[in-house]
Backbone as ProteinMPNN parsed JSONL, in Angstrom:
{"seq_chain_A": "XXXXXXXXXXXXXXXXXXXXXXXXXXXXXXXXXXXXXXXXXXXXXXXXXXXXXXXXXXXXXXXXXXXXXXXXXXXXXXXXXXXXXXXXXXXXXXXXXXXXXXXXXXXXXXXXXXXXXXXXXXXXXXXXXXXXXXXXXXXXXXXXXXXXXXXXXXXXXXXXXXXXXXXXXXXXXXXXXXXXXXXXXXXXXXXXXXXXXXXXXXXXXXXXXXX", "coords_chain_A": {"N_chain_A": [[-3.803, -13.698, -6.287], [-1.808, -15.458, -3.952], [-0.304, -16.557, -1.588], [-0.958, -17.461, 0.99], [-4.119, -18.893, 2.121], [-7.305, -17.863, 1.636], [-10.223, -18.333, 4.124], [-14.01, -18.558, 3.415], [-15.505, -16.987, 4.852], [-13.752, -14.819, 5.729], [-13.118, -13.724, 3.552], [-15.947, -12.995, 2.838], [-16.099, -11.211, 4.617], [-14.221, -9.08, 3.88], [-15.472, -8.608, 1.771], [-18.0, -6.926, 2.745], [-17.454, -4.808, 4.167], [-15.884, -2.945, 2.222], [-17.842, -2.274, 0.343], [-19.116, -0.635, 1.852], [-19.325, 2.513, 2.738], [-16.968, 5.14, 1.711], [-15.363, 7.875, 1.979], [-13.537, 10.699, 1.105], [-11.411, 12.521, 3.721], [-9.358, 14.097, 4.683], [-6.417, 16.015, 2.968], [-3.33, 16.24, 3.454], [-0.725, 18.462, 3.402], [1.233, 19.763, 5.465], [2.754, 19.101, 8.485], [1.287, 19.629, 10.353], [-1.635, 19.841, 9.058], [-2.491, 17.63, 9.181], [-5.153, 14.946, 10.042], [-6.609, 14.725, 13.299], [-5.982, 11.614, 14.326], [-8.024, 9.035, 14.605], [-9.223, 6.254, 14.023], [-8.618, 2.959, 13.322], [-5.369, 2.908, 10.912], [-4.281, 2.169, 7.644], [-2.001, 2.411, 5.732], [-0.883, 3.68, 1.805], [2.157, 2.846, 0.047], [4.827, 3.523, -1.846], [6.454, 3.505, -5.214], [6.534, 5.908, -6.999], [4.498, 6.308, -9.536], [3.356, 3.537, -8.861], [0.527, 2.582, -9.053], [-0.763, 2.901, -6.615], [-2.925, 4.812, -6.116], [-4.669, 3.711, -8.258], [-5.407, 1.15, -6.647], [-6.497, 2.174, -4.655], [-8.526, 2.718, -5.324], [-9.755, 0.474, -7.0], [-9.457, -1.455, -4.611], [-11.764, -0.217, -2.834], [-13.867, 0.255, -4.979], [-14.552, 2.239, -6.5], [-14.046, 4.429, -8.969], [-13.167, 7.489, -9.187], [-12.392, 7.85, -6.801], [-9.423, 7.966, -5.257], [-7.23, 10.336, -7.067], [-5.943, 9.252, -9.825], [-3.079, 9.613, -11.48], [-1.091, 9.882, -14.53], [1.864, 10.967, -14.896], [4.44, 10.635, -13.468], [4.887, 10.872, -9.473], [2.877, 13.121, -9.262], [0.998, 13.267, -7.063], [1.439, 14.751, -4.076], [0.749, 14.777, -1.811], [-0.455, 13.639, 1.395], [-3.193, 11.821, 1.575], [-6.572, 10.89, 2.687], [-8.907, 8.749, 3.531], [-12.036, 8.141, 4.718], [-13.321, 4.779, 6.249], [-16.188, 3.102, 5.836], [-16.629, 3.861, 8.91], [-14.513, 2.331, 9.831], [-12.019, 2.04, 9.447], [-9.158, 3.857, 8.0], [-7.948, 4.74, 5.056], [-4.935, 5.76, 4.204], [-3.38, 7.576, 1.419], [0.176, 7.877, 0.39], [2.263, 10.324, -0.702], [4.088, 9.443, -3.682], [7.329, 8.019, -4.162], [11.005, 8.224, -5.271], [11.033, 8.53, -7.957], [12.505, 9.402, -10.882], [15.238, 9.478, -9.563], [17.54, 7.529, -7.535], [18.744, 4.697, -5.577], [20.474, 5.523, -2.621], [19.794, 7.66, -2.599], [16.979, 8.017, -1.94], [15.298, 8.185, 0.438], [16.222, 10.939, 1.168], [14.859, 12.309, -0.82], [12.365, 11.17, -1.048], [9.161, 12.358, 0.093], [9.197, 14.074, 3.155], [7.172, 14.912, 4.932], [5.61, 12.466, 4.883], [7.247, 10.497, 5.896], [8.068, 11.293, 8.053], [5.152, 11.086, 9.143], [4.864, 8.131, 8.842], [6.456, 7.175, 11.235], [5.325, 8.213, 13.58], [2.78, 7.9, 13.804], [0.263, 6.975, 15.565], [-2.079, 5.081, 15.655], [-1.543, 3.623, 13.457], [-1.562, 0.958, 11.475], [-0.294, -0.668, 9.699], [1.666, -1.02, 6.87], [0.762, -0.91, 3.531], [3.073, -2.094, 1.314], [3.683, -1.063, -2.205], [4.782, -2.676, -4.851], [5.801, -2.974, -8.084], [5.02, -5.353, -10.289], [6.415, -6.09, -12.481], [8.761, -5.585, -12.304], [10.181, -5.933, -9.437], [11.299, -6.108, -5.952], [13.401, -2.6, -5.567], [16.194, -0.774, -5.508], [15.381, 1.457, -4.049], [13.058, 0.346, -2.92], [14.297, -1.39, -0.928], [15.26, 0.493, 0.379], [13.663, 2.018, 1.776], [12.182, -0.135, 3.002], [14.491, -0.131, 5.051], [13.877, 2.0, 6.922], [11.484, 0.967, 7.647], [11.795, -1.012, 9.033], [13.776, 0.072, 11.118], [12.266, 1.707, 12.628], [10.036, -0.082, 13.464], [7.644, -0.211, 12.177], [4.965, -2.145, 10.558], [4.857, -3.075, 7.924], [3.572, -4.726, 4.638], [4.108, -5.813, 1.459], [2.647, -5.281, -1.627], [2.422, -7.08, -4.62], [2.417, -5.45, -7.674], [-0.049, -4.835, -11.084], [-0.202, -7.212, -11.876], [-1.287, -8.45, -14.456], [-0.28, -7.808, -16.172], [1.657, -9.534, -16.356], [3.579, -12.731, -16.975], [2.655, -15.614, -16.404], [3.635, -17.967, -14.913], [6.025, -16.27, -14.774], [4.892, -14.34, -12.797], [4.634, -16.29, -11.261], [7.119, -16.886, -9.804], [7.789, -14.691, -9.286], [6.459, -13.697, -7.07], [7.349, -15.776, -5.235], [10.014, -15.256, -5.107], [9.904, -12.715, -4.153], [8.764, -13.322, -1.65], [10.092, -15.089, -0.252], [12.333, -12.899, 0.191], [10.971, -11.181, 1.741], [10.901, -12.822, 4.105], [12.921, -12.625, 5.695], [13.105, -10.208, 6.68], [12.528, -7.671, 9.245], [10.328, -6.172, 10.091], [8.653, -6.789, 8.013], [5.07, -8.046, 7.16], [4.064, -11.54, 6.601], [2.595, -12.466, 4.915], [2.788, -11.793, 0.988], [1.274, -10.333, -1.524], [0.015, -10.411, -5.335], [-1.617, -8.403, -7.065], [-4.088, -6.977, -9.357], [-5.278, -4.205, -10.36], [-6.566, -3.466, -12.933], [-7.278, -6.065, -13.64], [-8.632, -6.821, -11.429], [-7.595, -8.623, -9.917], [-6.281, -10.495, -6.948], [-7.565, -9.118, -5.4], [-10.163, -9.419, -3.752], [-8.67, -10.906, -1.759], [-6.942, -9.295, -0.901], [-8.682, -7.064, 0.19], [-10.001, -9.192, 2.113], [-7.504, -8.935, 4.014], [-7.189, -6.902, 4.603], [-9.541, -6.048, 6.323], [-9.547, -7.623, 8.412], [-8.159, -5.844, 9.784], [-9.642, -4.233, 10.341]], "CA_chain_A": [[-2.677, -14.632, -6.318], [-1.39, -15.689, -3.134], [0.68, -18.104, -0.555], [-1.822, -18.1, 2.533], [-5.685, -18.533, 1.473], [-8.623, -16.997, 2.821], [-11.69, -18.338, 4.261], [-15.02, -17.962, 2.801], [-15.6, -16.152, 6.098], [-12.554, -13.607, 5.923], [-13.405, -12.747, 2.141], [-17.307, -11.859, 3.548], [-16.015, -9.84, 5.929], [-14.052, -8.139, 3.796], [-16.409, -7.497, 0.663], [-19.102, -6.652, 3.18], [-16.191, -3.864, 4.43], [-14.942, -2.435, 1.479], [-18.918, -2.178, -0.027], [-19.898, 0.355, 2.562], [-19.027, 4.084, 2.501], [-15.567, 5.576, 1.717], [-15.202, 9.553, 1.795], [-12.341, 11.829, 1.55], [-11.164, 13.255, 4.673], [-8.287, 15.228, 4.454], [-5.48, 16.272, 2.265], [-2.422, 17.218, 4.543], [1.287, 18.713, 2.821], [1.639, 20.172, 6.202], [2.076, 18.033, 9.927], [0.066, 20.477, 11.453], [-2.584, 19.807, 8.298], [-2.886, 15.927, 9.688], [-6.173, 14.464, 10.934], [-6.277, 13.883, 14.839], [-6.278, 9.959, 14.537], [-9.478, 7.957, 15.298], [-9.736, 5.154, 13.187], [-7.284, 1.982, 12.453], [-5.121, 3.603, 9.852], [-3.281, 1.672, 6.547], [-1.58, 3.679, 4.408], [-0.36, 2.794, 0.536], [3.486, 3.798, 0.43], [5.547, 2.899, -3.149], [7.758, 4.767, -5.736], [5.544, 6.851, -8.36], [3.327, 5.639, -10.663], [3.254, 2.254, -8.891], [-0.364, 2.016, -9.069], [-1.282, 3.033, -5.457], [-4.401, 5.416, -5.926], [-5.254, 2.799, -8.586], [-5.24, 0.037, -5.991], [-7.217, 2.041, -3.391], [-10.101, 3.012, -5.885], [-10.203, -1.116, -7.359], [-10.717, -1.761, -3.381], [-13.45, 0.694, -2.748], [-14.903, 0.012, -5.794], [-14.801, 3.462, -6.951], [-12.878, 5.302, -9.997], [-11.863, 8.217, -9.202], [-12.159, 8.364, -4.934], [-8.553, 8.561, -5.653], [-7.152, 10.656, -8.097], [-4.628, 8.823, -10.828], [-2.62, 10.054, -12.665], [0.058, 9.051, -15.608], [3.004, 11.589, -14.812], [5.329, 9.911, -11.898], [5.243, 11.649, -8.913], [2.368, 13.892, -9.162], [0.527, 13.367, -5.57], [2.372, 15.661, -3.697], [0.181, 15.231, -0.103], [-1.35, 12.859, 2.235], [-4.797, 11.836, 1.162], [-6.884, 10.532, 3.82], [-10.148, 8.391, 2.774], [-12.722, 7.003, 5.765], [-13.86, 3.554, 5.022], [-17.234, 3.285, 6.923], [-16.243, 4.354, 10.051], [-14.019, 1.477, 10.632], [-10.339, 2.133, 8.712], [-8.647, 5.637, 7.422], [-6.955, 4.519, 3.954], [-4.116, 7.174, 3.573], [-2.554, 7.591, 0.301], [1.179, 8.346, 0.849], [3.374, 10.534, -2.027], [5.313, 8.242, -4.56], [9.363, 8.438, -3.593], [11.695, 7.291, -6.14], [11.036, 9.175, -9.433], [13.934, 10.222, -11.314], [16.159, 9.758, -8.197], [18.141, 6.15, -7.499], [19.429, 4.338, -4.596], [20.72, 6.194, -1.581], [18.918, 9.213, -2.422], [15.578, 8.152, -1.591], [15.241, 8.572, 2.038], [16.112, 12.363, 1.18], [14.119, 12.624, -1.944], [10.865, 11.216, -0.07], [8.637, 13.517, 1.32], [9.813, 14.53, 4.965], [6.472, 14.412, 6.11], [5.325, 11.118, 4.487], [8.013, 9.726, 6.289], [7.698, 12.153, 9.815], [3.802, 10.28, 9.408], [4.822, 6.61, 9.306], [7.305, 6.829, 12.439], [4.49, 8.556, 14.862], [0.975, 8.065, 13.564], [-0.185, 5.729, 17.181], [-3.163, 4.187, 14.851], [-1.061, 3.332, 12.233], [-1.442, -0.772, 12.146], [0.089, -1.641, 8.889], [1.506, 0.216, 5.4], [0.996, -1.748, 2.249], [4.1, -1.291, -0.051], [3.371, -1.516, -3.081], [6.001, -2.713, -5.787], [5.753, -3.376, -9.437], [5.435, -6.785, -9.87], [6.84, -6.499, -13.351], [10.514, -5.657, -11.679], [10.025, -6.768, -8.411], [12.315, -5.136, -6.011], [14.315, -1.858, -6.197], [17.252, -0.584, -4.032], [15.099, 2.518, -3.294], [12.078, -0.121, -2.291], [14.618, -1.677, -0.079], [15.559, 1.385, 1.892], [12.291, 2.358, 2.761], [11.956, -0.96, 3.999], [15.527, -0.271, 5.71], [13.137, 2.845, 7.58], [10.351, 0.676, 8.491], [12.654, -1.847, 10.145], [14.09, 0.685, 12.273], [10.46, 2.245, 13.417], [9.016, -0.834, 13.958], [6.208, -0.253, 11.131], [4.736, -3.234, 10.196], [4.766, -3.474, 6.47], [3.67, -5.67, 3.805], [4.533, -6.134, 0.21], [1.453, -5.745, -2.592], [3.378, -6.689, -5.591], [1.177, -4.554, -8.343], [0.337, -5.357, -12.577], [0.048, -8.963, -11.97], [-1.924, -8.234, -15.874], [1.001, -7.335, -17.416], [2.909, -10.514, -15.954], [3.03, -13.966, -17.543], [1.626, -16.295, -15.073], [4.987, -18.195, -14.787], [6.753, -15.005, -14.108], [4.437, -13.903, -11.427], [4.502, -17.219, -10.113], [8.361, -16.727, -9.461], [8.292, -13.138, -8.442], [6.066, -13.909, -5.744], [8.117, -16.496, -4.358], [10.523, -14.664, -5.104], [9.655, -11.82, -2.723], [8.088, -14.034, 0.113], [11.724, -15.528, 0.352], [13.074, -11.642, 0.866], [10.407, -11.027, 3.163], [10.796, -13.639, 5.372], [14.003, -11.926, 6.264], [12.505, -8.463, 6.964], [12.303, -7.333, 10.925], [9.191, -5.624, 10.361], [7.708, -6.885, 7.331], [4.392, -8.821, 7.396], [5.19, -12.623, 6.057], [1.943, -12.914, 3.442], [2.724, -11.164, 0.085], [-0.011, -10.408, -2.532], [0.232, -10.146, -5.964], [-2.831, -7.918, -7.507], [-4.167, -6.218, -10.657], [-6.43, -3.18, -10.182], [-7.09, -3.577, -13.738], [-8.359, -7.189, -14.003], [-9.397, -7.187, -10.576], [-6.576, -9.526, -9.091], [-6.115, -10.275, -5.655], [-8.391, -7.031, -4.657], [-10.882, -9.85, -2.94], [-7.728, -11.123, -0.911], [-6.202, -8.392, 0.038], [-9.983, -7.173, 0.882], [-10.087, -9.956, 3.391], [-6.407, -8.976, 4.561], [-6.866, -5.091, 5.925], [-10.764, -6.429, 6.909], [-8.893, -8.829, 9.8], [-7.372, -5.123, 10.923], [-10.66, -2.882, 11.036]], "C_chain_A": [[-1.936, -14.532, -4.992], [-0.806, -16.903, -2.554], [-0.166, -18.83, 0.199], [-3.368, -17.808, 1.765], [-5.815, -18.242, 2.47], [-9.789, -17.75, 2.847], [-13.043, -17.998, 3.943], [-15.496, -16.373, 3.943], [-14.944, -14.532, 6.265], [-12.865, -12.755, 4.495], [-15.093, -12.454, 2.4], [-17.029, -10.842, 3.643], [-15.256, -8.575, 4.85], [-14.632, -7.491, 2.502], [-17.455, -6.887, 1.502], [-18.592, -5.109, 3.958], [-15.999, -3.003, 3.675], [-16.699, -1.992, 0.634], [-19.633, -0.958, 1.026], [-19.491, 1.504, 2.033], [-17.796, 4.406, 2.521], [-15.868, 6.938, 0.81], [-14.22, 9.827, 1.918], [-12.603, 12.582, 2.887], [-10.875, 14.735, 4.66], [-7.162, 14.989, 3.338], [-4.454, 16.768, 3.251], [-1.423, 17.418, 3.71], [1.787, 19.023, 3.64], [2.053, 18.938, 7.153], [1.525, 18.849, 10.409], [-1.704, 20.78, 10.575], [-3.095, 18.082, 8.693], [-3.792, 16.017, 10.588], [-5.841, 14.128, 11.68], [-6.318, 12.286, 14.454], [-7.209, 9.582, 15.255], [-9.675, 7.052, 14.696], [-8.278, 4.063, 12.985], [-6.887, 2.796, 11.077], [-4.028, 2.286, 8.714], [-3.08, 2.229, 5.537], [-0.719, 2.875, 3.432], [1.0, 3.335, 0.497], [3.776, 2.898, -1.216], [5.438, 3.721, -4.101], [6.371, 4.859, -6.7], [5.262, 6.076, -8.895], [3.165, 3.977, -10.616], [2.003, 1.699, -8.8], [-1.438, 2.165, -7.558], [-3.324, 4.041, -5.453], [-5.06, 4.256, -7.094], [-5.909, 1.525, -7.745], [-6.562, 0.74, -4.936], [-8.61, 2.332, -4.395], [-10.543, 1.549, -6.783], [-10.588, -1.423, -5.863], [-12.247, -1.544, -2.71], [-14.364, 0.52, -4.04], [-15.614, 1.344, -6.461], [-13.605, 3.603, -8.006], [-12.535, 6.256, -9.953], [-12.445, 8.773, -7.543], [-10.541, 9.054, -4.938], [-8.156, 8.778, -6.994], [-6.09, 9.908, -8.967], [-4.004, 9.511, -11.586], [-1.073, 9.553, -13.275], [1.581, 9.856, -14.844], [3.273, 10.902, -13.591], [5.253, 11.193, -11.208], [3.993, 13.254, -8.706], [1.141, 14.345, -8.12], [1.57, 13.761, -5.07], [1.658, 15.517, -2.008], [-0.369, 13.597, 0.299], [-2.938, 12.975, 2.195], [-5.377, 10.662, 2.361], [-8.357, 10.294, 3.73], [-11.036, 7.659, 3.935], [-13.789, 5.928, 5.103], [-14.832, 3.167, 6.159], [-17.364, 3.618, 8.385], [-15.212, 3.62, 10.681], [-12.202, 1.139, 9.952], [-10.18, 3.284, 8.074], [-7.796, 4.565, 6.464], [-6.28, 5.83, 3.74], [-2.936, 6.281, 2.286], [-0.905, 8.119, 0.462], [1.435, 8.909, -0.853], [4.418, 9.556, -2.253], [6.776, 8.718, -4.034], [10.065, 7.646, -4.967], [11.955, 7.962, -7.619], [12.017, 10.248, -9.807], [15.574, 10.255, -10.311], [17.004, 8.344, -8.32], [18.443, 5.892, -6.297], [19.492, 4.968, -3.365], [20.204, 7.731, -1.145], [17.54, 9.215, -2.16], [15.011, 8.576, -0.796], [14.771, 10.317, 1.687], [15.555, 12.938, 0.459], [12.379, 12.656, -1.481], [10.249, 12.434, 0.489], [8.905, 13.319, 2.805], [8.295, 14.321, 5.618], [5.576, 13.384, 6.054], [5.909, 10.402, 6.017], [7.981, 10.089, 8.191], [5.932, 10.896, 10.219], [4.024, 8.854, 9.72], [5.589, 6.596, 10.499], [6.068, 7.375, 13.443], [3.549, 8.968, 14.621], [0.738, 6.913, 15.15], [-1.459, 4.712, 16.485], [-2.356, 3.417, 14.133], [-0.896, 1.578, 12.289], [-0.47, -1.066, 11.036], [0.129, -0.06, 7.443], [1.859, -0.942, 4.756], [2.173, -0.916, 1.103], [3.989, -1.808, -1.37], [4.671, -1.469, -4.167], [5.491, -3.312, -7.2], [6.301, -4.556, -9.723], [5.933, -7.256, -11.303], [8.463, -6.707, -13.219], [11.197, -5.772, -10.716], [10.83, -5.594, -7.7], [13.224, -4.172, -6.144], [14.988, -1.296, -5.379], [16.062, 0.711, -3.219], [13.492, 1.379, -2.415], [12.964, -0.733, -0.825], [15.164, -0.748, 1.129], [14.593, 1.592, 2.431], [11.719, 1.464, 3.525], [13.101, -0.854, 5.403], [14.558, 1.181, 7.313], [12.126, 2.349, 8.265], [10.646, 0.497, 9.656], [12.355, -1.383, 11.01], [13.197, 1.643, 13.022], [9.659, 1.746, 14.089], [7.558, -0.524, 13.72], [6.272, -1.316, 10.693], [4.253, -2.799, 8.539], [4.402, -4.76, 5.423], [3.276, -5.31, 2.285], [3.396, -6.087, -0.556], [2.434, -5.735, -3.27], [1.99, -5.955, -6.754], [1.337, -5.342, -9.652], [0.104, -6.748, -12.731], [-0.83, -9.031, -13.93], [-0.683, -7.933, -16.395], [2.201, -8.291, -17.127], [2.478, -11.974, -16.407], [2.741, -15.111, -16.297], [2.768, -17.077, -14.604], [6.172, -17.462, -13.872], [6.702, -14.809, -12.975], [4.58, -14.658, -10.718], [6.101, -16.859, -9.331], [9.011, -15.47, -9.001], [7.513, -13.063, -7.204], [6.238, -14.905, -5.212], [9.498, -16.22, -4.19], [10.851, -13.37, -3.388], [9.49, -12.234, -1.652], [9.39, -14.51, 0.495], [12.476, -14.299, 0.945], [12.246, -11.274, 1.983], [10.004, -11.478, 4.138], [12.248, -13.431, 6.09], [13.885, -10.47, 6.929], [12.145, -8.266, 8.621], [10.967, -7.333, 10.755], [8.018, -6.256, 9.317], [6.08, -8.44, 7.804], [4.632, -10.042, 6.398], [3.738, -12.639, 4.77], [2.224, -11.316, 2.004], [2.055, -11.555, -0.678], [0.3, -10.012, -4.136], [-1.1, -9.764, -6.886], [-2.67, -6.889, -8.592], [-5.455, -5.017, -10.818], [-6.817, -3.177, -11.724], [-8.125, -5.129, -14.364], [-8.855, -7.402, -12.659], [-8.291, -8.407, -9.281], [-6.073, -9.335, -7.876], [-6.738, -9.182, -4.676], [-9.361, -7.746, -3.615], [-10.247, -10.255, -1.493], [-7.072, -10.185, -0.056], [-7.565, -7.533, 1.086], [-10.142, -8.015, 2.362], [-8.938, -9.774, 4.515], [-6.211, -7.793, 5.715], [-8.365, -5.427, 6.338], [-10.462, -6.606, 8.129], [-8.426, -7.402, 10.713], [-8.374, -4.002, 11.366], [-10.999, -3.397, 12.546]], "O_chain_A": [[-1.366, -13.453, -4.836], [-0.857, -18.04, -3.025], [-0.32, -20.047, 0.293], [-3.682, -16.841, 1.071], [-5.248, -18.2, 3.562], [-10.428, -17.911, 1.808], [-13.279, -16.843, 4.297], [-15.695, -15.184, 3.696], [-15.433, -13.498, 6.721], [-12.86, -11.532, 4.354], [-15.39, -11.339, 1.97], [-17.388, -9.792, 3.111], [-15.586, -7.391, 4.931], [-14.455, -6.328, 2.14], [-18.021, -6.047, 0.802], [-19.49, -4.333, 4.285], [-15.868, -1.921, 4.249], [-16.483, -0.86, 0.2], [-20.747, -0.512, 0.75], [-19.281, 1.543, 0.821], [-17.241, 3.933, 3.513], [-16.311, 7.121, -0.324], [-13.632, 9.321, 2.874], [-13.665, 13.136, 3.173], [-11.465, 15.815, 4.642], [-7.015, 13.867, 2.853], [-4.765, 17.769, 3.896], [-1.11, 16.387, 3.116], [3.003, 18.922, 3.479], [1.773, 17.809, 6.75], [1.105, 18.366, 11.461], [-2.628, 21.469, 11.007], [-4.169, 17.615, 8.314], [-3.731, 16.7, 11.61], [-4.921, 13.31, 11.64], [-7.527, 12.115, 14.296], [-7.256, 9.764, 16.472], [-10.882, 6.847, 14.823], [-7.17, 4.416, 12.58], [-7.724, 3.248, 10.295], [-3.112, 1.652, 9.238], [-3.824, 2.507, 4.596], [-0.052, 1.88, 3.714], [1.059, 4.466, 0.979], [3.128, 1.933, -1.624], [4.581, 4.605, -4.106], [5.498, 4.032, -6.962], [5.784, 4.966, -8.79], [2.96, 3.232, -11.574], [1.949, 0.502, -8.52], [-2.563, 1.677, -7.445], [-4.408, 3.801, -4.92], [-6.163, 3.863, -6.714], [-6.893, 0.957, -8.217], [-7.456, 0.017, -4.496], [-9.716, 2.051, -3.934], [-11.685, 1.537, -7.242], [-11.774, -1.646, -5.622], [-13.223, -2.19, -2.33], [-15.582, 0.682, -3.961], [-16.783, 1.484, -6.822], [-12.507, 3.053, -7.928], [-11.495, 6.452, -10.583], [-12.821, 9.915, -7.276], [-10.324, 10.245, -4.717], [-8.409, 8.024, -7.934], [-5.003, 10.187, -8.463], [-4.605, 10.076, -12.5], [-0.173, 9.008, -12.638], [2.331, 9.092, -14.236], [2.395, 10.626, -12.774], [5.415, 12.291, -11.74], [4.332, 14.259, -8.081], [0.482, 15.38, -8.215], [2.656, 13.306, -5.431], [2.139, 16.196, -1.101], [-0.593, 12.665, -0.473], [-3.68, 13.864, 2.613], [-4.679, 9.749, 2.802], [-9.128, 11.251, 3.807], [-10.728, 6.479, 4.107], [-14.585, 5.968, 4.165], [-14.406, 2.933, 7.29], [-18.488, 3.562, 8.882], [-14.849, 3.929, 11.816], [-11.496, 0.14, 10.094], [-11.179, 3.759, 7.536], [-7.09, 3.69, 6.964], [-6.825, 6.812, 3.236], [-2.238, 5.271, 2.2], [-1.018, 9.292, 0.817], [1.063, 8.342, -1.88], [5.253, 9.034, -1.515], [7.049, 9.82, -3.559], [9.611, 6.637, -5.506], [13.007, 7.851, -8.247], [12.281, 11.368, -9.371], [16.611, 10.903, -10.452], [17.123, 8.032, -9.505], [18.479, 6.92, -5.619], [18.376, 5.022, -2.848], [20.181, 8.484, -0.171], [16.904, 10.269, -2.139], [14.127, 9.397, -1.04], [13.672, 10.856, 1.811], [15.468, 14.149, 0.662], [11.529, 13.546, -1.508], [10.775, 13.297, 1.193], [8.733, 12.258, 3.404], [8.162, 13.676, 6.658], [4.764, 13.239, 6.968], [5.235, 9.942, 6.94], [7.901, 9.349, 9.172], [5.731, 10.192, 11.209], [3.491, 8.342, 10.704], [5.246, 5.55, 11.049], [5.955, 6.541, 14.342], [3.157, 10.09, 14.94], [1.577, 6.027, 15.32], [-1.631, 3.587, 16.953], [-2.611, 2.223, 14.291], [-0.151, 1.037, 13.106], [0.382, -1.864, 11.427], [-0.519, 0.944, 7.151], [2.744, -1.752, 5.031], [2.193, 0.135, 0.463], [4.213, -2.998, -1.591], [5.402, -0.49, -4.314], [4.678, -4.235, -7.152], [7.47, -4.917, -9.584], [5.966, -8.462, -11.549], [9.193, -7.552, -13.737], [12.428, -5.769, -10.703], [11.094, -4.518, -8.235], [14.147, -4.548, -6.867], [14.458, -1.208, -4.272], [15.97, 0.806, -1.995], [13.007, 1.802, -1.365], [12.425, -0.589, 0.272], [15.412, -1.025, 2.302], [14.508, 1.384, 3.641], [10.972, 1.734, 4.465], [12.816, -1.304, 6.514], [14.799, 1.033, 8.512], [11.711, 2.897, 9.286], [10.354, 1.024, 10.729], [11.408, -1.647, 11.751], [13.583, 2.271, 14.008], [8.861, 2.215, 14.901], [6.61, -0.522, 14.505], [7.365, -1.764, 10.346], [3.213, -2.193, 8.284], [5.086, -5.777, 5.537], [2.292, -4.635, 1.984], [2.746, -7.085, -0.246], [3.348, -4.929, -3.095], [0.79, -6.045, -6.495], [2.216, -6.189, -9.805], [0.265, -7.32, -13.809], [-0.658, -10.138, -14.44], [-0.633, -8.009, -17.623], [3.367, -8.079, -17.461], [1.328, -12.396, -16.279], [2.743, -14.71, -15.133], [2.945, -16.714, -13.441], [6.852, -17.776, -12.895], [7.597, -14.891, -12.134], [4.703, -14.361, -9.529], [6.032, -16.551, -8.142], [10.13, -15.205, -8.561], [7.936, -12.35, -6.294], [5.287, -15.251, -4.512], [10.171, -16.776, -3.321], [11.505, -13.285, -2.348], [9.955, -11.694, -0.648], [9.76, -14.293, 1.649], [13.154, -14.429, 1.964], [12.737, -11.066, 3.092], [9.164, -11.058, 4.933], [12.571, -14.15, 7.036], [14.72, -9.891, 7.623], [11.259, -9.015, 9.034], [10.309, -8.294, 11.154], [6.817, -6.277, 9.584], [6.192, -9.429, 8.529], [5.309, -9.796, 5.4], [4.112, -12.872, 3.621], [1.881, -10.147, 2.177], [1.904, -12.76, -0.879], [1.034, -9.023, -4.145], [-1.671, -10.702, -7.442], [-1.694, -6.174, -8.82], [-6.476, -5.237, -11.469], [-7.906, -2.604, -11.704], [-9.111, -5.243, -15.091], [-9.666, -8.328, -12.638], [-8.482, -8.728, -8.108], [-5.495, -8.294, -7.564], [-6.423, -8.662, -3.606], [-9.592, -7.088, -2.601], [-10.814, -10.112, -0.41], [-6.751, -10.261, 1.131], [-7.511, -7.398, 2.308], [-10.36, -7.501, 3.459], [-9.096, -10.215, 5.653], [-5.65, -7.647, 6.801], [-8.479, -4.564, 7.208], [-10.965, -5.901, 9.004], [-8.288, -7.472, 11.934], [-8.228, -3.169, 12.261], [-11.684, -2.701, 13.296]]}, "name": "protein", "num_of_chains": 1, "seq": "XXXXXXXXXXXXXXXXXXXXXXXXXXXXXXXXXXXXXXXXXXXXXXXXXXXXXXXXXXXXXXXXXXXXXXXXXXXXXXXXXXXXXXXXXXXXXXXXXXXXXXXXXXXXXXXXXXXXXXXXXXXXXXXXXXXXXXXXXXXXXXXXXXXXXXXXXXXXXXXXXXXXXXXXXXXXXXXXXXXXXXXXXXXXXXXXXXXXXXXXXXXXXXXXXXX"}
């Protein structure tokens, strides 16, 4: 479900992408446990249990590359997955759980956040938001962090299965209206369902365009 289509061309490229090889790297909790950088990097960023290791193992086409799990908050590190030699998917720790508002920043992992300001690969972090409640002050600070980094960000809204088609239509025009205000953010937002498969070909074609 999207604003901007894709070309038969661009969705090739990127099932023919996402169909090759994807291995675990690394695990870092440290910065001195972080892979040297060699590869275009896009990392998944968004508050606990928003579906992020779900999202990267519906792309790859694997079930458990990354690990899931139910409890909020229970990736604790930087997971670091090579996608045929030609993109590093890093998993970022959830922020947000149990916490509210102004406390996020400081709640976040420190070196989540140390990683998105001075990775030099780093092209793009997909934020992922729950597209059942769209928006949340702590999603908007971390955008208030990209801003001022000059990380290019863009919006997956997540669940689109658990949203009435109506709904979704209006939460993703919704959002594209907030993030056409955003310094940093990127202007197409996606709205996808790692359980029925939604938008996974699109967004496929979307981080393809950045290997």
């Amino acid at each position: 479900m999207t604003i901007t289509p894709y070309s038969a061309a661009q969705i090739e490229k990127g099932r023919l992408l996402f169909a090759g090889p994807c291995d675990f790297v690394a695990g870092a909790m440290k910065a001195d446990m972080l892979p040297a950088p060699r590869l275009t990097e896009i990392a998944f960023a968004g508050r606990s249990n928003v579906g992020k290791s779900s999202l990267v193992n519906a792309l790859t086409g694997r079930k458990t590359l990354a690990r899931v799990s139910n409890p909020p908050g229970r990736t604790q590190q930087l997971n670091f997955f090579d996608l045929a030699g030609k993109l590093m998917l890093v998993d970022l720790p959830g922020y947000g759980y149990s916490q509210a508002g102004k406390q996020v920043a400081a709640d976040w992992t420190n070196l989540a956040i140390d990683f998105l300001k001075g990775r030099p690969n780093l092209r793009r972090v997909l934020l992922l938001v729950d597209g059942r409640h769209g928006l949340k002050d702590s999603d908007l600070e971390i955008m208030e962090i990209f801003d001022a980094s000059a990380v290019v960000y863009q919006v997956i809204l997540t669940k689109a299965d658990k949203v009435k088609p109506e709904e979704a239509a209006a939460r993703l025009a919704e959002t594209q209206a907030k993030m056409s205000r955003r310094v940093a953010a990127h202007p197409v937002v996606l709205f996808t369902s790692s359980e029925k498969f939604l938008g996974i070909i699109e967004l496929r074609a979307e981080l393809a365009a950045l290997a």
